[in-house]
N, CA, C and O of each residue as an XYZ file, in Angstrom:
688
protein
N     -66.635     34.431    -13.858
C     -67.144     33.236    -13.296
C     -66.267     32.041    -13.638
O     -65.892     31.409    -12.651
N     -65.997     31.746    -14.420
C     -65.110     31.168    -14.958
C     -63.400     30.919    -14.114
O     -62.708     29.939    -13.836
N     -63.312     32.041    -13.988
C     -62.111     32.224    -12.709
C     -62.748     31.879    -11.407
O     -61.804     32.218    -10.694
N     -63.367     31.588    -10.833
C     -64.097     31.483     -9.848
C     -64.137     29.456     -9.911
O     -63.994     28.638     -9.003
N     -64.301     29.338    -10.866
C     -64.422     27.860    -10.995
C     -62.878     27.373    -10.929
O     -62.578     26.538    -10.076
N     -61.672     27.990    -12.007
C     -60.434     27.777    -11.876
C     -60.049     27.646    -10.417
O     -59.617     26.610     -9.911
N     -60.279     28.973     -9.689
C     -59.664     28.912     -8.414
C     -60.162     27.920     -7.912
O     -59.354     27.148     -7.395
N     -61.423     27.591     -7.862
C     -61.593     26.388     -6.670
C     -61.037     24.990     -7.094
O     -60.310     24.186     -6.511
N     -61.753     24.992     -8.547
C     -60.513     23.754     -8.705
C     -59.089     23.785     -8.603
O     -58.558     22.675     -8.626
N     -58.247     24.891     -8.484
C     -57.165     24.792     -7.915
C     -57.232     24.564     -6.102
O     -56.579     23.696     -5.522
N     -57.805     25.169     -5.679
C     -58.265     24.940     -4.344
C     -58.276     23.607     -3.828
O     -57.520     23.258     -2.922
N     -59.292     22.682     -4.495
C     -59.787     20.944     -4.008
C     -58.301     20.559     -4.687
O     -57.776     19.717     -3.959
N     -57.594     20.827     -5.630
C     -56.336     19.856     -5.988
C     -55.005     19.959     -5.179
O     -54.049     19.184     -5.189
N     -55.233     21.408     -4.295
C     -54.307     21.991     -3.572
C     -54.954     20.928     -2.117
O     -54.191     20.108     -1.607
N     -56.095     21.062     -1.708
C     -56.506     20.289     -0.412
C     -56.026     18.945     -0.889
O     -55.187     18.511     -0.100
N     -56.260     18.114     -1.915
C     -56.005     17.051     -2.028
C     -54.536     16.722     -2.128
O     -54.000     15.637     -1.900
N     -53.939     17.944     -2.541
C     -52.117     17.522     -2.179
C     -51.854     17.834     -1.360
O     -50.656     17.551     -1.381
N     -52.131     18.532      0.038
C     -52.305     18.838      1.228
C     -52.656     17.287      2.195
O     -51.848     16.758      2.959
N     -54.111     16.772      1.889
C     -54.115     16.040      2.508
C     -53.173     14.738      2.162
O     -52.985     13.970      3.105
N     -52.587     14.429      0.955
C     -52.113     13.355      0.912
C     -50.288     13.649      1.199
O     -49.412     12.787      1.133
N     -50.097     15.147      1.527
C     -48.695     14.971      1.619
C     -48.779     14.697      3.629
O     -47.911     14.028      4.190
N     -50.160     15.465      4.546
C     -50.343     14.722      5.675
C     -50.350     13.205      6.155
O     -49.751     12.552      7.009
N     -51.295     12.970      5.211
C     -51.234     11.220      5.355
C     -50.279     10.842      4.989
O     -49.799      9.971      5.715
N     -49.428     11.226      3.702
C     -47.881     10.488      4.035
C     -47.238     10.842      5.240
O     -47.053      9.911      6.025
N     -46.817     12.070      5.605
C     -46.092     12.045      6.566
C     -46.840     11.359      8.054
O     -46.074     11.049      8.966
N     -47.928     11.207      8.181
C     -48.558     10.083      9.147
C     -48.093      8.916      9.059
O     -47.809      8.261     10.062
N     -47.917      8.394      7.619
C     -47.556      6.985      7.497
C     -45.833      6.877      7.558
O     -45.080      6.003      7.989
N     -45.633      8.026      6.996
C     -43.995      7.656      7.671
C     -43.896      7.837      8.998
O     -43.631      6.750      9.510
N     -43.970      8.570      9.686
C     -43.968      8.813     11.327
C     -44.351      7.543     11.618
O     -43.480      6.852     12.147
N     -45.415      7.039     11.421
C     -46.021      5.635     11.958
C     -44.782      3.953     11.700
O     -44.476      3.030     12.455
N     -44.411      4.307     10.241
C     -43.175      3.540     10.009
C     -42.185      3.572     10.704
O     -41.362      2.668     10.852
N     -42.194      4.781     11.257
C     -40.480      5.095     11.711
C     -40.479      4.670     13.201
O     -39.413      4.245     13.647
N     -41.720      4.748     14.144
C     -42.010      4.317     15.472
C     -41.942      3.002     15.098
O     -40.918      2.567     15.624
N     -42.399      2.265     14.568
C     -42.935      0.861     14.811
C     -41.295      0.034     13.823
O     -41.250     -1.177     14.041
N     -40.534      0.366     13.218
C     -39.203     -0.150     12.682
C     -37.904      0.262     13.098
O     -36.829     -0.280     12.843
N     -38.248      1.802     14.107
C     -36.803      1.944     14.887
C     -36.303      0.808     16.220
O     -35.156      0.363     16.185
N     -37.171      0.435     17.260
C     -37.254     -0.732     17.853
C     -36.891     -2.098     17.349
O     -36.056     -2.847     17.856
N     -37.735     -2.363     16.124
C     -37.543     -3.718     15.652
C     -35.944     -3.450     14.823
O     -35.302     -4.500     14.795
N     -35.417     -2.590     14.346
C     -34.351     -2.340     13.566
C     -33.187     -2.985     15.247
O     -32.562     -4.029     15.432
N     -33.429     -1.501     16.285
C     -32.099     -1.914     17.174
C     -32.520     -2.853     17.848
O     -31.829     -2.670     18.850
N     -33.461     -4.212     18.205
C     -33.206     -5.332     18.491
C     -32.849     -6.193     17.717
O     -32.752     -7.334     18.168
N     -32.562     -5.968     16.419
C     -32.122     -6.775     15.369
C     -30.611     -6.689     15.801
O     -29.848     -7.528     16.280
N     -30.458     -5.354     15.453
C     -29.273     -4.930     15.285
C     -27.967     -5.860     16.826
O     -26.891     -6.453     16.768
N     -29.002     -5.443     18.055
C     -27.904     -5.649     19.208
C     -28.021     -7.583     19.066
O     -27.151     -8.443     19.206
N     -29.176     -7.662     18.808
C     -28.440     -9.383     18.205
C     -27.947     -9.754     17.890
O     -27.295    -10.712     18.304
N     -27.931     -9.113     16.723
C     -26.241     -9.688     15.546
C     -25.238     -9.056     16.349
O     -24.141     -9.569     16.133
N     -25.192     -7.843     17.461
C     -23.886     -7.928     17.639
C     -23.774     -9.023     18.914
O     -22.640     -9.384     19.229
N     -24.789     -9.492     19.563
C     -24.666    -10.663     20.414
C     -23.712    -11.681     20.165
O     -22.643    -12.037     20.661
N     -24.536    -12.076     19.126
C     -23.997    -13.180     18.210
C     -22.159    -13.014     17.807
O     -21.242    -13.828     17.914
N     -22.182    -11.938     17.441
C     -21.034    -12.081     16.650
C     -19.752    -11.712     17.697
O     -18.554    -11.917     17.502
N     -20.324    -11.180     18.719
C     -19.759    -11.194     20.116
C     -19.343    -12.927     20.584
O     -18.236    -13.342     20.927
N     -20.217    -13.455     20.498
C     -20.540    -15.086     21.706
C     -19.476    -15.479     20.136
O     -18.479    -16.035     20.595
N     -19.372    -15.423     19.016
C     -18.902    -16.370     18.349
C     -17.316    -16.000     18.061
O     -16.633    -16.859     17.502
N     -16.637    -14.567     18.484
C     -15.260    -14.365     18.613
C     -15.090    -14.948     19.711
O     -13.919    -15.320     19.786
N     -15.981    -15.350     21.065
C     -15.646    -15.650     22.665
C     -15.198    -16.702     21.952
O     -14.015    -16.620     21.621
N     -16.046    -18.093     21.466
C     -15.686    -19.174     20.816
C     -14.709    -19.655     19.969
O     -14.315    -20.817     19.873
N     -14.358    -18.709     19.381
C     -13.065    -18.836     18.642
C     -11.632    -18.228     19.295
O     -10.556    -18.612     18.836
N     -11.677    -17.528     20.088
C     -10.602    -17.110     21.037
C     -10.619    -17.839     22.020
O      -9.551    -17.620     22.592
N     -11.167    -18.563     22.561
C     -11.398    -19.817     23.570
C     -10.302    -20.948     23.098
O      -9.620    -21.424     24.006
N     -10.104    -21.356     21.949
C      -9.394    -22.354     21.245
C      -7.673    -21.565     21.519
O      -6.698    -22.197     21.925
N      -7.681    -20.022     21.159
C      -6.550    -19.308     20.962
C      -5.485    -18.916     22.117
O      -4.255    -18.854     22.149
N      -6.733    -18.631     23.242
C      -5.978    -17.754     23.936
C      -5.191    -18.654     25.134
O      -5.358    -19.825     25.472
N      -4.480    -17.858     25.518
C      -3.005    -17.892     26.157
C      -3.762    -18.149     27.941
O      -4.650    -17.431     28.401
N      -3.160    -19.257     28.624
C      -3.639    -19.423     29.872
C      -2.593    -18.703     30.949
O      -1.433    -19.112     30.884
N      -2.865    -17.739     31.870
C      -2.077    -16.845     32.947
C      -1.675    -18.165     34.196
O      -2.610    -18.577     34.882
N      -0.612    -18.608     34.355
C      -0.340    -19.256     35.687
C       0.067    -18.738     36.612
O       1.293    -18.694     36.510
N      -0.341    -18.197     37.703
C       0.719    -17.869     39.196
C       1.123    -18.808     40.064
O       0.439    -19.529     40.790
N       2.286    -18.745     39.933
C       3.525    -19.167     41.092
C       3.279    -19.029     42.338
O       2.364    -18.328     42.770
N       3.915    -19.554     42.898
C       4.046    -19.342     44.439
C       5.181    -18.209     44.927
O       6.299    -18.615     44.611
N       5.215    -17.333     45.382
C       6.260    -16.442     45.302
C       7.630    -16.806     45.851
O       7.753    -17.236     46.998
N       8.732    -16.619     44.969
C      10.023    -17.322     45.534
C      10.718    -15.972     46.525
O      10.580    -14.777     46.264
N      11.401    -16.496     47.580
C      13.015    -15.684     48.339
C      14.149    -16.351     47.973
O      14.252    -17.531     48.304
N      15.114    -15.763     47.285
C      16.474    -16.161     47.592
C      17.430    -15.542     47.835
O      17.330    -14.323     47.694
N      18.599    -16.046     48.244
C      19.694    -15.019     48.675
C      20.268    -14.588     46.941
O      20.068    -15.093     45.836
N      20.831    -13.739     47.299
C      21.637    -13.471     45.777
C      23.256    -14.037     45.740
O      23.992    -14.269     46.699
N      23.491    -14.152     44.484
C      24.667    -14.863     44.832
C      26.072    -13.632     45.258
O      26.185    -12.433     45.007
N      26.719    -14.332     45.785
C      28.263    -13.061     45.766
C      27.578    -12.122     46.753
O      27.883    -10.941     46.583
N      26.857    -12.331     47.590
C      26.479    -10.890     48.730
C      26.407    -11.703     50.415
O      25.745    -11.257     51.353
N      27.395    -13.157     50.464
C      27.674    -13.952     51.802
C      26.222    -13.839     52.196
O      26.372    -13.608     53.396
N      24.790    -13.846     51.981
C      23.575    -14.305     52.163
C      23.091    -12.922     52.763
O      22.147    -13.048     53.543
N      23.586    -11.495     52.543
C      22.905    -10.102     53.105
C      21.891     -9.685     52.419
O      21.024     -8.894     52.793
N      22.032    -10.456     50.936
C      21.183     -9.660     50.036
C      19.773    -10.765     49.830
O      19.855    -11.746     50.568
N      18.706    -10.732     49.072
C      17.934    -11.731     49.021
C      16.941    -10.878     47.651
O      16.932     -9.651     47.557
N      16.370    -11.555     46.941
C      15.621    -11.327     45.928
C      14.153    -12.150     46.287
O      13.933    -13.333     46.543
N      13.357    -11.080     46.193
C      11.786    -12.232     46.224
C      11.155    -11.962     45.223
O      11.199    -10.741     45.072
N      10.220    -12.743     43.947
C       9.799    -12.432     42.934
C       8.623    -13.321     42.967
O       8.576    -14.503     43.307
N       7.685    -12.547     42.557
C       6.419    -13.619     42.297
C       6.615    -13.414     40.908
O       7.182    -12.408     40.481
N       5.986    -14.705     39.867
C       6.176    -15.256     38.502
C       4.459    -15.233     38.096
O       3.420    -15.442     38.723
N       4.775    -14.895     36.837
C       3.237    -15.284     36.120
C       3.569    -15.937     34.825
O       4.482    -15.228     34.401
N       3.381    -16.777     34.044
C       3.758    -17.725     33.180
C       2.873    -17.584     31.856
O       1.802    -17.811     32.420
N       2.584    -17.424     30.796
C       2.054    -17.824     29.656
C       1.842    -19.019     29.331
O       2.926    -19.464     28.953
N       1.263    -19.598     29.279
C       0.699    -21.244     28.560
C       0.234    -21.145     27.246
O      -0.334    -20.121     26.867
N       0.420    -22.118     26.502
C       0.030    -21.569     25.059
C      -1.428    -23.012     25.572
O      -2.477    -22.849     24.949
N      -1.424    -23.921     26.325
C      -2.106    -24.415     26.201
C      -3.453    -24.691     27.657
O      -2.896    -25.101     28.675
N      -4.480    -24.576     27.760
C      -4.946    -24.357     29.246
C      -4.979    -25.930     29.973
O      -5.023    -26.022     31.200
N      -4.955    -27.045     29.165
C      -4.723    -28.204     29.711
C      -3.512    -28.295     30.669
O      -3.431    -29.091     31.604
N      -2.354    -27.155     30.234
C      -1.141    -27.363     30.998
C      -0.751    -27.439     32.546
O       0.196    -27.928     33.162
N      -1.938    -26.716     32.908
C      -2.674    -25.894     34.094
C      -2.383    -27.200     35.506
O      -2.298    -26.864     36.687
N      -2.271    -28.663     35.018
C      -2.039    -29.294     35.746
C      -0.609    -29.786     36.251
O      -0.270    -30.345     37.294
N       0.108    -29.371     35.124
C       1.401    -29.672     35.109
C       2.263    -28.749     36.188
O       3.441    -28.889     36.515
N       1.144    -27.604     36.708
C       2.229    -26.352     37.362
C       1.560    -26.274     38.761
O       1.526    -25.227     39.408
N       0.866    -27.813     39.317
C       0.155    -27.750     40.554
C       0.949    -29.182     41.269
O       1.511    -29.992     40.533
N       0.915    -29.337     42.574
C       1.633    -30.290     43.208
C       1.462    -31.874     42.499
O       0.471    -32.190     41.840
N       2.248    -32.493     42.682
C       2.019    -34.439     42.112
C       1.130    -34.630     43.137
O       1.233    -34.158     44.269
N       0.150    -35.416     42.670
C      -0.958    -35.601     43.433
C      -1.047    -37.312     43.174
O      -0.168    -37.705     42.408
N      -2.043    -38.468     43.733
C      -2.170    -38.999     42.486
C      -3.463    -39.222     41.694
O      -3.776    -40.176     40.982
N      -4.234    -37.939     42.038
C      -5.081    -37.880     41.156
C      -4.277    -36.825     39.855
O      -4.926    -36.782     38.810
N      -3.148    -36.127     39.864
C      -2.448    -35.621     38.939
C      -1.158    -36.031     39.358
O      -0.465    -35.626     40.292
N      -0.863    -37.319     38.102
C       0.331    -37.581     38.171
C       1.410    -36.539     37.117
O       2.618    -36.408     37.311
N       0.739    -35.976     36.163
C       1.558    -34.551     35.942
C       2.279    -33.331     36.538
O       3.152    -32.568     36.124
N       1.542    -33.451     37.722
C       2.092    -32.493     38.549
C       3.674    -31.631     38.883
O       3.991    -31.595     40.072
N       4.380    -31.137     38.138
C       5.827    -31.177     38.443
C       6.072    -29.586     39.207
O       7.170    -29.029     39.204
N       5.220    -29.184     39.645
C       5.239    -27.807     40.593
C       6.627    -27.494     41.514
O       7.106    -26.361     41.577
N       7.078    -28.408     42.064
C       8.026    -28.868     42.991
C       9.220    -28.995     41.973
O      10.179    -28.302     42.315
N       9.424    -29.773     40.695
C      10.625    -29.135     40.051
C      10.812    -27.822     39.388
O      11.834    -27.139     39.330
N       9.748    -27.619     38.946
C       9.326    -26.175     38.336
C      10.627    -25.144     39.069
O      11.641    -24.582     38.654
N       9.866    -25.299     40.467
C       9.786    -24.089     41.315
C      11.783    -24.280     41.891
O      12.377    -23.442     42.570
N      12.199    -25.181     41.523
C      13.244    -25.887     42.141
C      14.484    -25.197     41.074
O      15.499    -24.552     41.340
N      13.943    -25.613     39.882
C      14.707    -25.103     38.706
C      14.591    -23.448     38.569
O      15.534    -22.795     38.122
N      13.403    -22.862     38.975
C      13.411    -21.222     39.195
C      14.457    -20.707     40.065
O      15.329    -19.885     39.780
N      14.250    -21.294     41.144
C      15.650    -21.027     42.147
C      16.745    -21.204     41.605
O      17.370    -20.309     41.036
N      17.162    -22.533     41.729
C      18.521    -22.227     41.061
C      18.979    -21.321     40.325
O      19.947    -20.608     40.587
N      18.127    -21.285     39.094
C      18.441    -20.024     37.848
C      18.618    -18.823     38.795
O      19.529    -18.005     38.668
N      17.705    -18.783     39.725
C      17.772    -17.103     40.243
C      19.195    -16.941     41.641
O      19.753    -15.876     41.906
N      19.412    -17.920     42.139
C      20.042    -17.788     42.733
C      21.522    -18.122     42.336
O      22.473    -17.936     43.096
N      21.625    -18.659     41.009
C      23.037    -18.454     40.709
C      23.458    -16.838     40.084
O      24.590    -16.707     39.619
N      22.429    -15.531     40.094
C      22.687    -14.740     40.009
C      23.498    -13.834     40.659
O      23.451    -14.051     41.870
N      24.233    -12.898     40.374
C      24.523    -11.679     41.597
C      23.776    -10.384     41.202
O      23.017    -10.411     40.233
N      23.969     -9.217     41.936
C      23.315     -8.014     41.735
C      23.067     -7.584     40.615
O      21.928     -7.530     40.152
N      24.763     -6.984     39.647
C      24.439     -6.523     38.494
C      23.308     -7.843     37.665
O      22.353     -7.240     37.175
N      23.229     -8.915     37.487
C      22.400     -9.852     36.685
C      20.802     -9.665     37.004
O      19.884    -10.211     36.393
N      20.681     -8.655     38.241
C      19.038     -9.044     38.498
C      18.548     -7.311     38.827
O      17.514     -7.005     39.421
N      19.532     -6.364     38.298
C      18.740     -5.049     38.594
C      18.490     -4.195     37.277
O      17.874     -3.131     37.342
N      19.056     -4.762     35.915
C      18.524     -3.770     35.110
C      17.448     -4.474     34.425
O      17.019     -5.606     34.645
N      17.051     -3.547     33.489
C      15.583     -3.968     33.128
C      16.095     -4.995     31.924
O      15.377     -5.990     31.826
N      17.079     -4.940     31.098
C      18.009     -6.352     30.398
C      18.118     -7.375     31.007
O      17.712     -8.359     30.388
N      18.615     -7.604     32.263
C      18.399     -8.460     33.192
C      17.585     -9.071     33.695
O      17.741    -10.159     34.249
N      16.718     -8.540     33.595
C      15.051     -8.809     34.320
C      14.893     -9.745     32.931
O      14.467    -10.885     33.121
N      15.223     -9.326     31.455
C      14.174     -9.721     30.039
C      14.893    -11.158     30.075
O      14.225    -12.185     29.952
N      16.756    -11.192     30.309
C      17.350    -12.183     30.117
C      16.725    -13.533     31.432
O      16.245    -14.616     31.098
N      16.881    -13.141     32.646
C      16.084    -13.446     33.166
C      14.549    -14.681     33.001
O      14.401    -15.890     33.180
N      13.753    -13.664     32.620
C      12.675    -14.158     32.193
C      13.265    -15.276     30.625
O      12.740    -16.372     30.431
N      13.937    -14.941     30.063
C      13.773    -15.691     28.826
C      14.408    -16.988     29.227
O      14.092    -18.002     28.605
N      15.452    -17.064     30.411
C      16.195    -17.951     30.806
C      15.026    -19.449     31.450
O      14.673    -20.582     31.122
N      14.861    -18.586     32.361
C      13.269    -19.374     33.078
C      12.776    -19.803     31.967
O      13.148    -20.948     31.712
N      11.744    -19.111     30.824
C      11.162    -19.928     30.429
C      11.862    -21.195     29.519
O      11.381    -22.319     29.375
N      13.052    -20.712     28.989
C      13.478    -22.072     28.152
C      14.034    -23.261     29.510
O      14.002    -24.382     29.002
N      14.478    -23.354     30.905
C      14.626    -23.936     31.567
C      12.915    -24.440     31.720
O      13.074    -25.659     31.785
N      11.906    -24.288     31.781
C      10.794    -25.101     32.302
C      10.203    -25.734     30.706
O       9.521    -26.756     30.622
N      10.632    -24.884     29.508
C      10.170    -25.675     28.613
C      11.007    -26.697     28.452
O      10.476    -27.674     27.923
N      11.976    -26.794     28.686
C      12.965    -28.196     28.778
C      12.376    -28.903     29.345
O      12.172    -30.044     28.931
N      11.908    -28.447     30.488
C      11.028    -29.859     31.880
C      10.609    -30.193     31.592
O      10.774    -31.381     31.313
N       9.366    -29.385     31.275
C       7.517    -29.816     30.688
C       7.301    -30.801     29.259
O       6.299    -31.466     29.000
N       8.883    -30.646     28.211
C       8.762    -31.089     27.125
C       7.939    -32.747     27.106
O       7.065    -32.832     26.243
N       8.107    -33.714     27.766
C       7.982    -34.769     27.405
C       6.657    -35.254     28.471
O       6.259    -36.415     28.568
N       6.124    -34.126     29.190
C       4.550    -33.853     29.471
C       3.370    -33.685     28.932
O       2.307    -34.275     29.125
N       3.827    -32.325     27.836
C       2.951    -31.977     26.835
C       3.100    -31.493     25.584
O       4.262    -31.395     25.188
N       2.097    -31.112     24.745
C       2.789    -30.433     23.277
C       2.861    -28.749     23.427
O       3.151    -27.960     22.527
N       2.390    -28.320     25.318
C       1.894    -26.989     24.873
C       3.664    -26.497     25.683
O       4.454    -27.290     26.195
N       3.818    -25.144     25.559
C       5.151    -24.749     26.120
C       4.555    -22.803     26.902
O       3.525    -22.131     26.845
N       5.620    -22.677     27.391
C       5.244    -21.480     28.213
C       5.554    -20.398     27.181
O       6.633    -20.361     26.590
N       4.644    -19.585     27.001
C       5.037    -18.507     25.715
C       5.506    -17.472     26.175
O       6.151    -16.811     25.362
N       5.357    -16.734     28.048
C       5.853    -15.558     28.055
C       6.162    -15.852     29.661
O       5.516    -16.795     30.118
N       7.078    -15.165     30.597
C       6.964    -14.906     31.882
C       7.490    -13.498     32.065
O       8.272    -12.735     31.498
N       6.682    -13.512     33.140
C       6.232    -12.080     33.559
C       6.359    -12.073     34.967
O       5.778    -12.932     35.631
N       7.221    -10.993     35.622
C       7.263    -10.536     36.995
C       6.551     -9.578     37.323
O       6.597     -8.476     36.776
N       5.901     -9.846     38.138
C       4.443     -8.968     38.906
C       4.572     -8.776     40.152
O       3.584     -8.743     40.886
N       5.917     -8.602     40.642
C       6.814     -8.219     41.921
C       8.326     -9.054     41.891
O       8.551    -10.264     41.885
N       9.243     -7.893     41.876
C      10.660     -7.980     42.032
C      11.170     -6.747     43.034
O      11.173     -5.516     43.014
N      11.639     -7.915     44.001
C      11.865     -6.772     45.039
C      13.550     -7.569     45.583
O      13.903     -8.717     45.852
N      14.112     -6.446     45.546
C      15.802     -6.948     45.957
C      15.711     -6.246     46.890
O      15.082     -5.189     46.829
N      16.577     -6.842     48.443
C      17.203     -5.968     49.446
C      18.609     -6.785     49.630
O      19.463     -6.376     50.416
């Protein structure tokens, strides 16, 4: 009889760690629904945030894209058979510059589009073939242009052209 009493009191201490290892796992299940939601709307906030606040700080940084008007010229040394047409894309280190590379207006008396584009020619058309078909040529090229327009622009602004880029070069 005696064993009879053991077992059951092992029995009610066994139900009672039974029921309380259920009700925990109820209460975690219940935790885990109601803090996985609130966790990833936390979460995609802060990356909102920390998203909108690199936009803001790369806003100050980044580099403004200008397109040209696309130039034709003859090449030099080919009696006018040959011709080069290139459209230009420009680097700005500054986005205010943006006015400096659109017609004189006189609501923009900055405007120097018309020498810009004046001084591109020349440079390109005092070229001949070998100067405008290898890919050295193309870099010298480009580096030429830009120190010819940062010469122009100098006493316009403080910003200067950081890169140019051809986004069609076509020789016949």
């Amino acid at each position: 009889m005696a064993e009879e009493t053991n077992d059951s009191a092992i029995d009610v201490t066994n139900v009672d760690k039974t029921k309380k290892t259920v009700l925990l796992l109820i209460v975690l299940s219940v935790l885990v629904m109601v803090l996985t939601p609130v966790i990833t709307i936390f979460s995609i906030r802060m990356m909102t945030q920390k998203t909108e606040a690199k936009t803001e700080a790369s806003d100050h940084v980044v580099n403004k894209e200008i397109v040209l008007p696309q130039i034709q010229v003859n090449v030099a040394e080919t009696n006018g058979t040959r011709f080069v047409q290139i459209e230009i894309v420009l680097d700005v280190s500054d986005a205010e510059m943006v006015s400096i590379f659109e017609d004189q207006t006189p609501e923009n008396s900055k405007g120097r589009l018309k020498r810009i584009m004046a001084t591109i020619i020349s440079i390109i058309s005092d070229k001949n073939l070998p100067a405008l078909v290898t890919k050295e040529a193309k870099s010298r090229l480009a580096t030429e242009i830009k120190n010819a327009i940062n010469d122009l622009i100098r006493s316009d602004t403080d910003g200067i052209v950081t890169e140019v880029y051809f986004y069609s070069f076509l020789i016949q």
